[in-house]
C-alpha positions as CSV (number, residue, x, y, z in Angstrom):
1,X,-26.1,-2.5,19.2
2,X,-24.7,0.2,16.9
3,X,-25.6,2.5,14.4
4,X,-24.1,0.6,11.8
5,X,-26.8,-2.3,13.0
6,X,-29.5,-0.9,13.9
7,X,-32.4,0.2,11.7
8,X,-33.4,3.2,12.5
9,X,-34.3,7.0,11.3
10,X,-32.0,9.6,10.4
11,X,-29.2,11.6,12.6
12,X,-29.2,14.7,10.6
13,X,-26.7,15.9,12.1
14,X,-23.8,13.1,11.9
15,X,-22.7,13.8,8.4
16,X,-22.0,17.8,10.1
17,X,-20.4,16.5,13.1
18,X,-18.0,13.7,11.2
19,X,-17.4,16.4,8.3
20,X,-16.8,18.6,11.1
21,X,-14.2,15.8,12.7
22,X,-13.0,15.0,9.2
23,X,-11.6,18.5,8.8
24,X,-9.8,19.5,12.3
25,X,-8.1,15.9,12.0
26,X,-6.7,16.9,8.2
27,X,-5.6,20.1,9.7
28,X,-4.2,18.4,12.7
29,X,-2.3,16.0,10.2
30,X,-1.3,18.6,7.8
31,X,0.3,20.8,10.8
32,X,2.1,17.8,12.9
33,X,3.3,16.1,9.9
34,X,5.4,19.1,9.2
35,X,3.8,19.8,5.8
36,X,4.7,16.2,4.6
37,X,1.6,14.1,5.5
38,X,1.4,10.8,7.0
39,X,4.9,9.8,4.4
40,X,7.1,11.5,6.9
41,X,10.3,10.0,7.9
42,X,10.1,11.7,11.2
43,X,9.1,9.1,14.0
44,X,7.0,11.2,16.3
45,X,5.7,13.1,13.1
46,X,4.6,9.7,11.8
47,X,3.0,8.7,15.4
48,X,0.6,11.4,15.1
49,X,-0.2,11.6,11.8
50,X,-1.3,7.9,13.0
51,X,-2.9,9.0,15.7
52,X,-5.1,11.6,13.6
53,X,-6.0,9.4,10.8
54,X,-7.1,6.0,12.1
55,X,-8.9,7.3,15.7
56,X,-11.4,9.7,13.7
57,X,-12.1,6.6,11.4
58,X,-12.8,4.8,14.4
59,X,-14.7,7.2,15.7
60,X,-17.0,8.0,12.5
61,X,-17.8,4.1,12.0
62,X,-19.1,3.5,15.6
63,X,-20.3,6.8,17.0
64,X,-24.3,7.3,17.8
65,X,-26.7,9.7,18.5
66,X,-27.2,8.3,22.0
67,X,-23.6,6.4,22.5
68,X,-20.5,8.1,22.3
69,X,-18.5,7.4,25.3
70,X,-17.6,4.0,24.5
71,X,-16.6,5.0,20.4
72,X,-14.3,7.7,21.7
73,X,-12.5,5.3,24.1
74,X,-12.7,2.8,21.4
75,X,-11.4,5.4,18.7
76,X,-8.9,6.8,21.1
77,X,-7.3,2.6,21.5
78,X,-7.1,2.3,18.0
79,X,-5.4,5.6,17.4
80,X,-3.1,4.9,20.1
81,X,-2.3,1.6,18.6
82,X,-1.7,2.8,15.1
83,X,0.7,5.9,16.4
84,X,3.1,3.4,18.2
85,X,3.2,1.4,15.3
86,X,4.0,4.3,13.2
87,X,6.4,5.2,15.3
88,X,8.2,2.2,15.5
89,X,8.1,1.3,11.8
90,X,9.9,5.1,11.5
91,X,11.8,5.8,14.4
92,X,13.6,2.7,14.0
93,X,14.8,3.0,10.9
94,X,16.9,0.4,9.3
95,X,17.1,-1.4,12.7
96,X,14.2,-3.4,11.8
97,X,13.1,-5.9,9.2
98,X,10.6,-4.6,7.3
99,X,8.7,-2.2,9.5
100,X,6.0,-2.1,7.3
101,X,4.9,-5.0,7.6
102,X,4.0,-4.8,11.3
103,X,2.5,-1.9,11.3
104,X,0.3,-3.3,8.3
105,X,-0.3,-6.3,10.6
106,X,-1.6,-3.4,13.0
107,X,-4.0,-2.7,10.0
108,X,-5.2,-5.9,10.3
109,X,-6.1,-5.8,13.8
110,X,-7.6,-3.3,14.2
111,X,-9.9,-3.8,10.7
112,X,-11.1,-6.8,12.5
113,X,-11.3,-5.1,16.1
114,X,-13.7,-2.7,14.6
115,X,-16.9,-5.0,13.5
116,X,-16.2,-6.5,16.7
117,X,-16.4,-3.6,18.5
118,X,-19.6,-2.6,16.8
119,X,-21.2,-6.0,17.2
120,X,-20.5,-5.6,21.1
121,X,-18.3,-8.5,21.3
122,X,-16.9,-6.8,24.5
123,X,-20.1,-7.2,26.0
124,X,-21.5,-10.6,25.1
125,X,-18.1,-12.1,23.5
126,X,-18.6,-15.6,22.3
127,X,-22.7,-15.3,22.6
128,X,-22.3,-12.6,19.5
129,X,-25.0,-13.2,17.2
130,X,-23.0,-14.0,14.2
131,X,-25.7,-12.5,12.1
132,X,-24.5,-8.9,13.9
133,X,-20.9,-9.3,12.9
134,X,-21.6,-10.3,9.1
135,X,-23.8,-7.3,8.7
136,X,-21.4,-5.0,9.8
137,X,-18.5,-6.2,8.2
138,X,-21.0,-5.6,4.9
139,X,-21.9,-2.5,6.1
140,X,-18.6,-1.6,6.6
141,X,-17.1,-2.5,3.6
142,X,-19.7,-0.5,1.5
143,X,-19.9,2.8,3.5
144,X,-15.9,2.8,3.5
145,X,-16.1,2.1,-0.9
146,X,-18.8,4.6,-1.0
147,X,-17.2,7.2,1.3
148,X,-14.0,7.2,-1.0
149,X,-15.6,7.0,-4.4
150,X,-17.0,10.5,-2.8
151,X,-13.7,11.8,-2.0
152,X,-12.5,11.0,-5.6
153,X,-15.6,13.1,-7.1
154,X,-15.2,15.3,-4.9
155,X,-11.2,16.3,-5.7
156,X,-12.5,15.4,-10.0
157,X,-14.7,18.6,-9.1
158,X,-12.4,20.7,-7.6
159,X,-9.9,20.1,-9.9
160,X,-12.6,20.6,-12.8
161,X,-14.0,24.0,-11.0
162,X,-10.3,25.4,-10.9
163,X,-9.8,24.9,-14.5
164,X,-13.2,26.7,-15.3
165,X,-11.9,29.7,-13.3
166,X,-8.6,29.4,-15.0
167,X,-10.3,30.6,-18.5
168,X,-11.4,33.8,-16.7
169,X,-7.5,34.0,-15.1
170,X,-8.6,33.4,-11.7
171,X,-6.2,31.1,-10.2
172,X,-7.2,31.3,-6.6
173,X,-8.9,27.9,-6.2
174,X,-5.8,26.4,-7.9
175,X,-3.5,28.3,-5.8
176,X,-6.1,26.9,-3.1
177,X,-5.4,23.1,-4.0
178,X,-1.8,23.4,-4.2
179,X,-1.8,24.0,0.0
180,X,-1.2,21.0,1.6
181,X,-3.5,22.2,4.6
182,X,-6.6,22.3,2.2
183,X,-6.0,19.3,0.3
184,X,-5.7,17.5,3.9
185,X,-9.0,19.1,5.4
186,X,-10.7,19.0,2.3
187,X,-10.2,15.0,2.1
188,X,-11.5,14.6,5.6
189,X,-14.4,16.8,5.7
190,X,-15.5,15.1,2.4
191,X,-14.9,11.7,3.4
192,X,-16.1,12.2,6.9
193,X,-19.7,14.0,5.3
194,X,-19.9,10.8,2.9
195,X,-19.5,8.4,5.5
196,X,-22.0,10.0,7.7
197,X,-24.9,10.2,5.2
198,X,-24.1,6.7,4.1
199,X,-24.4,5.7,7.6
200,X,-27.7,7.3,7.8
201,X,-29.0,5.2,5.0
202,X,-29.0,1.8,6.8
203,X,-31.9,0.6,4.9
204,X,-30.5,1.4,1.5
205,X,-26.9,0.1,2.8
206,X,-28.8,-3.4,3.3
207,X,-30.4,-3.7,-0.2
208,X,-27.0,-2.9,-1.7
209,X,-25.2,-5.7,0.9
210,X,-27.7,-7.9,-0.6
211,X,-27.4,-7.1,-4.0
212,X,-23.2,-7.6,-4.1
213,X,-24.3,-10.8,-2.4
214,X,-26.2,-11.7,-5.3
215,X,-23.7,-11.0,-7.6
216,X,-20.8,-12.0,-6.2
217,X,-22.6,-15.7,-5.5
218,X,-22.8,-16.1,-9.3
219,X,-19.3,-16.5,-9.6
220,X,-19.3,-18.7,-7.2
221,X,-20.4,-21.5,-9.3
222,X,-17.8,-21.5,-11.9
223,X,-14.6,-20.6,-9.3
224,X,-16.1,-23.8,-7.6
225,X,-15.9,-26.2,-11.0
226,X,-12.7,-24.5,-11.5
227,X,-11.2,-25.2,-8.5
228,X,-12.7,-28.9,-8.5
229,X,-11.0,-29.4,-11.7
230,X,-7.7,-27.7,-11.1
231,X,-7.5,-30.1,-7.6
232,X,-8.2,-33.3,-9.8
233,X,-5.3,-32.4,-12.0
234,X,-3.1,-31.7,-9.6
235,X,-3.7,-35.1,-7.8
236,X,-3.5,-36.9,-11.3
237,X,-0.3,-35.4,-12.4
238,X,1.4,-34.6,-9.0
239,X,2.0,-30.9,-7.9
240,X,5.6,-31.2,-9.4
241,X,4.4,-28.5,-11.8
242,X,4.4,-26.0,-8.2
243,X,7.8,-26.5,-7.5
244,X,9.0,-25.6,-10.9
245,X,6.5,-22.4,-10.4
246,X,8.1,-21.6,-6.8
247,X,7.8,-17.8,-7.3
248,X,4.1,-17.6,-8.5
249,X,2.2,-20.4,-6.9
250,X,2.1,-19.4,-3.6
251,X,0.4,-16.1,-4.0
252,X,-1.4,-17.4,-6.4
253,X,-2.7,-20.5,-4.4
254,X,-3.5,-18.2,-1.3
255,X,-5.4,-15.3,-3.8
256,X,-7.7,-18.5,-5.5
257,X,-8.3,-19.5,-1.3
258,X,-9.5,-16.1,-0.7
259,X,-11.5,-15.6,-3.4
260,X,-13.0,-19.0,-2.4
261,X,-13.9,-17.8,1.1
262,X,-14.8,-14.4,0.1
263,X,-17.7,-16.2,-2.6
264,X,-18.7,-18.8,-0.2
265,X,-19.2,-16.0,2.7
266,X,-21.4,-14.4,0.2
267,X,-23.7,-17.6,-0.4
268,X,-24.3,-18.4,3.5
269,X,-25.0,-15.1,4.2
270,X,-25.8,-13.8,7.8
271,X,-28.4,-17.1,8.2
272,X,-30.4,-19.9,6.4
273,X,-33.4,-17.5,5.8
274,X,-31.5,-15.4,3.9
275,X,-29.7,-17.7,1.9
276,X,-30.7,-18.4,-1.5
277,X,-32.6,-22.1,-2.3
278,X,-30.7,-22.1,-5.4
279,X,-29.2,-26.4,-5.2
280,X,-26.3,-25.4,-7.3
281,X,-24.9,-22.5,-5.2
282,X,-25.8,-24.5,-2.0
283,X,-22.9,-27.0,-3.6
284,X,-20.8,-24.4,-4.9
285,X,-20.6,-23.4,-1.3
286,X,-19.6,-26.5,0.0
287,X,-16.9,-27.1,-2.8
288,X,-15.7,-23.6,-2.1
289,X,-15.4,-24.5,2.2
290,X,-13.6,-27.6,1.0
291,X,-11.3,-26.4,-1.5
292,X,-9.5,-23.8,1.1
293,X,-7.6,-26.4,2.9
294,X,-6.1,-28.0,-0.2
295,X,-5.5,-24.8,-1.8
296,X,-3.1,-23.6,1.3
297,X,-1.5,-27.1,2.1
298,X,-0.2,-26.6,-1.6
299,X,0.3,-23.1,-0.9
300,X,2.6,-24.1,2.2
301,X,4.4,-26.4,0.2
302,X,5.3,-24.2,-2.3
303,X,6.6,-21.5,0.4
304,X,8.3,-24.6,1.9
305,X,10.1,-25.9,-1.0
306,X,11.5,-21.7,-1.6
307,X,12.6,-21.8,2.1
308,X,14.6,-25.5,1.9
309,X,16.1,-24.0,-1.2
310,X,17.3,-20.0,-0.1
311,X,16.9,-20.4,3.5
312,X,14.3,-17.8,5.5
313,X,14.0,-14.1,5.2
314,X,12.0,-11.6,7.2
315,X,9.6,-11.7,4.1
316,X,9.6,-15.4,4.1
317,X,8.4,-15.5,7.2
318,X,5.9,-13.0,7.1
319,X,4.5,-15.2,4.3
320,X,4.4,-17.8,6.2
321,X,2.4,-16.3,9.1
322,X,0.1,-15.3,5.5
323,X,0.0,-19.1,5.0
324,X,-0.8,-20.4,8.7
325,X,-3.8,-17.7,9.0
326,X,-5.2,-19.2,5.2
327,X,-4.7,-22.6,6.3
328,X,-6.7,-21.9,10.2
329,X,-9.3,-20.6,8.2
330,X,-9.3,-23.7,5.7
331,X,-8.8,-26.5,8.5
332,X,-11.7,-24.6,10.5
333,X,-13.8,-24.5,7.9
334,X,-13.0,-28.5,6.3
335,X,-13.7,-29.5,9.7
336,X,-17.5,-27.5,10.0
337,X,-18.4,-28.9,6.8
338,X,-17.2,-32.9,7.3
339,X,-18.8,-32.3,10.9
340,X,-22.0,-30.8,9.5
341,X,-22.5,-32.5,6.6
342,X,-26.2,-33.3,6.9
343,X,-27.2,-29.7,7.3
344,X,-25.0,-28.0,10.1
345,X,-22.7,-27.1,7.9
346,X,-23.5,-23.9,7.9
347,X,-24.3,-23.0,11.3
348,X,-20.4,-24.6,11.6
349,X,-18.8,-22.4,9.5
350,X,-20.6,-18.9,10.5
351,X,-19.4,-19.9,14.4
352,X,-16.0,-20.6,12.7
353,X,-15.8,-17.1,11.3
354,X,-16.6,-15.3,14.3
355,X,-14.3,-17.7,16.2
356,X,-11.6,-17.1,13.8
357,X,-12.3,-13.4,13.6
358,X,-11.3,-12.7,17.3
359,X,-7.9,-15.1,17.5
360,X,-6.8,-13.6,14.3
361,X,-7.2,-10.3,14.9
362,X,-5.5,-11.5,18.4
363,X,-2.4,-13.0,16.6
364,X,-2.4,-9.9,14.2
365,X,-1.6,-7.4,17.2
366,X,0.8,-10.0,18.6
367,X,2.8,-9.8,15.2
368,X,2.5,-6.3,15.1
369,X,4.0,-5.5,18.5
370,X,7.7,-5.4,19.2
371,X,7.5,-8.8,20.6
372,X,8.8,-11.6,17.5
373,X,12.1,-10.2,15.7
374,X,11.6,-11.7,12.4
375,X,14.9,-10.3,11.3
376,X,17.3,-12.1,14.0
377,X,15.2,-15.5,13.3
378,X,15.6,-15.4,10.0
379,X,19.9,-14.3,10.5
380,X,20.2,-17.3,12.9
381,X,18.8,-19.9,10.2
382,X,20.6,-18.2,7.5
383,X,24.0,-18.4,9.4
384,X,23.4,-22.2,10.5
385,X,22.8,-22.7,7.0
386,X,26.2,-21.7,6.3
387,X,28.3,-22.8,9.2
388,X,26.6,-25.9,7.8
389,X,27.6,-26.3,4.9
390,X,23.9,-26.4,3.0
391,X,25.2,-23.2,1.5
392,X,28.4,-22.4,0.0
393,X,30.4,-18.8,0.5
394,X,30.5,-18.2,-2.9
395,X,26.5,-18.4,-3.0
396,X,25.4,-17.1,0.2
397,X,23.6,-13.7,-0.2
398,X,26.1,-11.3,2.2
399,X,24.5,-8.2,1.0
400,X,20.6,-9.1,1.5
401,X,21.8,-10.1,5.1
402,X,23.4,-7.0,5.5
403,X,20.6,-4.4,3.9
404,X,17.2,-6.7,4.4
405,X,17.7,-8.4,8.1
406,X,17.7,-5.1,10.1
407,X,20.0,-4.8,12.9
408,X,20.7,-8.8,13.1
409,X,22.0,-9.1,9.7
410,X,24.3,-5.9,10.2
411,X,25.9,-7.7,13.5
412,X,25.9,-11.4,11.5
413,X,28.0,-9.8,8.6
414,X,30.0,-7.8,10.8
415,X,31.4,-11.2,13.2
416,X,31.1,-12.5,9.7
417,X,34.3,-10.4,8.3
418,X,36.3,-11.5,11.3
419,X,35.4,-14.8,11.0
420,X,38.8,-16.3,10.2
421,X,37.4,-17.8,7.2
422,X,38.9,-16.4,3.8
423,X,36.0,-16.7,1.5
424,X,33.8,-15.8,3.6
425,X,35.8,-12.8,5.6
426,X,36.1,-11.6,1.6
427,X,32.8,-11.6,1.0
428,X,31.4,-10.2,4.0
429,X,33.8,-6.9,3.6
430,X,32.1,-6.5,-0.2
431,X,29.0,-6.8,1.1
432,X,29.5,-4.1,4.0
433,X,30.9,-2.1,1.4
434,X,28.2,-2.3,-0.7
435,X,25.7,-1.8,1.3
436,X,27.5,1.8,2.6
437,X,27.3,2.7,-1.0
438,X,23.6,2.1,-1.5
439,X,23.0,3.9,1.9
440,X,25.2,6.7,0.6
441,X,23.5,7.0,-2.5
442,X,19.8,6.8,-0.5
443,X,21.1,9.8,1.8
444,X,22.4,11.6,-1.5
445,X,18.9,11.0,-2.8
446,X,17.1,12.8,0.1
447,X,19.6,15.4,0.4
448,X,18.7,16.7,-2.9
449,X,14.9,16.2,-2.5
450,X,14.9,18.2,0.7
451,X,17.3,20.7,-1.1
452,X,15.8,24.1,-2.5
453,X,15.8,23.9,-6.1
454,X,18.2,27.2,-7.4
455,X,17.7,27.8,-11.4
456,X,19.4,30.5,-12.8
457,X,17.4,31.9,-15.2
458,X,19.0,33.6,-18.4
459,X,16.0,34.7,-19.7
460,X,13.1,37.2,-19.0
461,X,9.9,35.3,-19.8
462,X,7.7,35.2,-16.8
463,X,5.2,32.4,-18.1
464,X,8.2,30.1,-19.4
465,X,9.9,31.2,-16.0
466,X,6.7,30.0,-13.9
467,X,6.1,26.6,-16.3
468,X,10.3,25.5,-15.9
469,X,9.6,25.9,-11.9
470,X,6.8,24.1,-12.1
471,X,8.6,20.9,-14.3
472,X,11.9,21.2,-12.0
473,X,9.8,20.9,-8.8
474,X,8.2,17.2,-9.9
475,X,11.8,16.7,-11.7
476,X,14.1,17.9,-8.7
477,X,17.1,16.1,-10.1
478,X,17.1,18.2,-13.6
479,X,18.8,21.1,-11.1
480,X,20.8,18.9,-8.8
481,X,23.6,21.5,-7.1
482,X,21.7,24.2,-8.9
483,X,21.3,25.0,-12.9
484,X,21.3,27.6,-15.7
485,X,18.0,28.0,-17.4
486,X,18.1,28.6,-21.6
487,X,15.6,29.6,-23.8
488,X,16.4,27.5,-26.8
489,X,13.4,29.4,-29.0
490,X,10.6,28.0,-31.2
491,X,10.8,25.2,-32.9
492,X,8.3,25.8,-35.2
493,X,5.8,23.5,-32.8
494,X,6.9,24.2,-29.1
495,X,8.8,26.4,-27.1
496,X,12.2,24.6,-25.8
497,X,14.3,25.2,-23.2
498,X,17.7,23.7,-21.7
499,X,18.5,23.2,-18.2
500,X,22.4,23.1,-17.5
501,X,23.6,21.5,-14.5
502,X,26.9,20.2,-13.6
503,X,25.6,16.7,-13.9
504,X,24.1,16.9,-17.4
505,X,22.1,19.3,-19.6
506,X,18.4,18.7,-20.0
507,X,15.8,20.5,-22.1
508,X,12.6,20.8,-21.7
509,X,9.4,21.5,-24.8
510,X,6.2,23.2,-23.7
511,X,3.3,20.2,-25.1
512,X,1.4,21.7,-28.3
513,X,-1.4,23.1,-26.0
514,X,1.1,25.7,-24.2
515,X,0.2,24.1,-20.7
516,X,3.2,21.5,-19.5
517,X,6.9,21.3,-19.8
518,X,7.8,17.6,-21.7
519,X,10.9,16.5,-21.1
520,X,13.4,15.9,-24.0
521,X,16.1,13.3,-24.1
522,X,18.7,14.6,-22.6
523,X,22.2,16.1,-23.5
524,X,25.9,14.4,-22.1
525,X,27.9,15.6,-19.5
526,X,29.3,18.9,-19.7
527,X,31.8,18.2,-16.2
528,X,31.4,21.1,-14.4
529,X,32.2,21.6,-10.8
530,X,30.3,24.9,-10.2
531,X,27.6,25.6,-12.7
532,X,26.6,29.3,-11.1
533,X,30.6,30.3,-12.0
534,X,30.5,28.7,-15.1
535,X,29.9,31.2,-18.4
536,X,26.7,29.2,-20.4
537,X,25.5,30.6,-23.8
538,X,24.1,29.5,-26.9
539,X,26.0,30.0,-30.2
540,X,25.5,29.9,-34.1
541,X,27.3,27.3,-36.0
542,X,27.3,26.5,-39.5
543,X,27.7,22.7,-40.4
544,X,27.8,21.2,-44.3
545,X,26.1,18.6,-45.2
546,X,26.6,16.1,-48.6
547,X,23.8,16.4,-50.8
548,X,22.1,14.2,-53.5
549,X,19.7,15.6,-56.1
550,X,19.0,18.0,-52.9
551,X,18.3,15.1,-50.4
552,X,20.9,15.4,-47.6
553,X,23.2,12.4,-47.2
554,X,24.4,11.0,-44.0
555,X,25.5,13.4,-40.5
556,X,26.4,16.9,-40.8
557,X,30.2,17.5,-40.7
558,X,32.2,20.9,-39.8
């Protein structure tokens, strides 16, 4: 049993050590993430920023004052898992259907693997007490919430410590903050000292669990006669008003599921003891079980009735695999309660949980490995749906084959253009095309993020110097290919200055308080090649104006 289990007296020294593993793996992030962080576009970058983020968070959930062999191997799985996930989702590039959303089924995985893990499900498997696994998952949950509301104050009082030492003109801490090797260890010596003294506080941890219980189970009661009256209308009326709703019911549908199961979980608690005699929230918790099934069948229905109409996508599909996990959980959990309806009930649907717990966070893995290519089963529907005939040319989405179904689409649309076909070859050259365009314009894009910002300044001011820096570096595109700086003067209110590139001319006001550049609208065209070559000044002109007992009267004119 673990730490996060077991009630027992303090280990002063784990909010040290997990600060202590906090900070090397920030620094270990910050120096193999080549100063980018985890959102590198590197693939062996992103694989060990992977690998340093999620096996020190295994490790600091599960490690104990007298068991650390088994966290560490545990911790060192999970990181492994997460790196090759990262990897792939990066390395790959384009040639995969959404990435992401393997690597976040990863995520889910391994969120379940963990209050598995620290129930010793490896050890006793299906003999678990399921009273273990529901107080960890609690315990989890909270210590995780706590740990980052920390990390927020924390950063709220750095930032609010570096401008107290700005008044005296002592920028150090806020020269401190802006290096990205701080910020990094910072965060996870904070969060790791956080999660540590939480973890110490078991005791405290399980009055809170039991207080959100609390809480949360009074909503139960009205979600439940919602849900009860929202089914009876749909059986009275017919759920014709979904398919008109095609885009919103389903997520809807599968949100009102989980907040069903998330309020009942909170009712039946870990066991009967602990669960409140209350009659009403005793029912609410039935209603709640039952309603799951009904809520997902509609919800499948809905994602059905999108798919007969536009076919599958890669996104599709990963909303279905969303659907078939909601409906398991509903279907399990109909059948405890119809089985155990003279009291079992709840014994039914706490085995359920743990039951489901482990195959999901099986399947989840599963999904997350290269193994299902959701992007070439969604091109082979797609083109039968065509060569069928359920889909016209003229109406057949060329371009979201060829930019959203990874390497299958590209090959699809490619056979596509030599197809023989008119319409279709037509359509299929537009969309390659197209899609070259967009990728040219993406690569343009991170060209000029990567590219050293060059301002040429025409003035002498250091302060305005260091605050246009400062605005250009969040606004990279104001200096695209390089700029000329101009101070425009006072305008009675703020300081303004005009940034000309060959692409446009912005300016730029300093806010009333002196601190921040605000960007103005900005200026046409001016159609220059090469700005730096290019002779930019500011002149004096006089305009006239028509005036009417002295009140001006339309534009001025030359």
């Amino acid at each position: 049993m673990t730490g996060t289990t077991k009630e027992h007296g303090d280990w002063p020294r784990l909010p040290w050590l997990l600060a202590a593993v906090g900070f090397v793996a920030g620094l270990l992030v910050e120096l193999v993430a080549g100063g980018e962080g985890p959102d590198t576009r590197v693939g062996w970058r992103a694989a060990a920023s992977a690998l340093f983020v999620f096996a020190p968070l295994a490790f600091a959930f599960t490690v104990e004052r007298d068991r650390w062999r088994e966290p560490l191997a545990f911790a060192a799985i999970i990181g492994a898992v997460m790196a090759g996930l990262a990897w792939r989702a990066v390395g790959a590039g384009d040639a995969i259907a959404n990435p992401e959303y393997g690597f976040l089924s990863g995520l889910v995985a391994t969120g379940l693997a963990l209050p598995l893990f620290q129930s010793d499900f490896h050890r006793s498997r299906w003999a678990t007490p399921y009273e273990r696994l529901h107080r960890n998952v609690w315990n989890d949950a909270i210590c995780g919430a706590g740990s980052l509301a920390f990390l927020g104050a924390s950063w709220l009082m750095l930032l609010l410590l570096s401008e107290l030492f700005q008044l005296l003109k002592l920028d150090f801490l806020e020269d401190l903050l802006r290096e990205g090797w701080f910020g990094w260890s910072f965060s996870g010596a904070a969060l790791g000292a956080a999660l540590g003294t939480l973890r110490n506080q078991i005791g405290i941890i399980g009055t809170l669990r039991n207080v959100i219980m609390v809480v949360l189970s009074i909503l139960a009661v009205p979600l439940a006669a919602g849900l009860a009256v929202f089914l009876a209308a749909m059986i009275v009326s017919g759920p014709e008003v979904l398919w008109e709703a095609t885009r919103r019911a389903t997520p809807i549908l599968l949100l009102c599921a989980a907040g069903a199961w998330v309020l009942a979980n909170a009712i039946l608690r870990d066991e009967d003891a602990a669960m409140s005699g209350n009659r009403a929230l005793r029912l609410a918790a039935q209603a709640l079980a039952l309603s799951i099934l009904p809520l997902t069948a509609f919800a499948a229905i809905s994602m059905g009735t999108r798919v007969a109409q536009h076919g599958l996508s890669p996104e599709r599909l990963w909303g279905l695999v969303a659907i078939a996990v909601a409906t398991a959980y509903g279907l399990a959990w109909f059948v405890a309660v119809m089985r155990g309806w003279r009291g079992e009930w709840r014994d039914n649907l706490r085995r359920a949980n743990l039951h489901l717990a482990v195959l999901i966070s099986g399947v989840a893995l599963v999904l997350a490995l290269p193994v299902l290519d959701f992007g070439a089963i969604a091109t082979r529907q797609q083109l039968a749906r065509l060569e069928s005939g359920a889909v016209t040319a003229d109406r057949f989405d060329f371009v979201a084959l060829q930019t959203r179904f990874g390497a299958a689409g590209r090959q699809a649309v490619a056979k596509l253009a030599q197809s023989g076909n008119p319409a279709v070859e037509k359509r299929a050259r537009l969309a390659i095309r197209e899609a070259k365009l967009i990728e040219a314009n993406r690569a343009r894009a991170r060209v000029d993020a990567d590219a050293p910002v060059e301002v040429d300044f025409r003035f002498d001011d250091p302060e305005l110097r260091a605050k246009v820096v400062e605005q250009v570096g969040r606004q990279r595109w104001f200096c695209r290919g390089g700029c000329v700086a101009l101070d425009l003067g006072s305008d009675g209110a703020a300081r303004r200055v005009a940034l000309v590139a060959g692409d446009g001319v912005h300016r730029l006001a300093l806010d009333p308080s002196g601190q921040e550049m605000v960007p103005a609208p900005p200026l046409p065209p001016v159609q220059v090649r090469d700005i730096s070559s290019a002779k930019v000044e500011v002149r004096e002109r006089t305009l006239r104006q028509i005036y009417v007992d002295g009140a001006p009267v339309g534009e001025p004119f030359e």
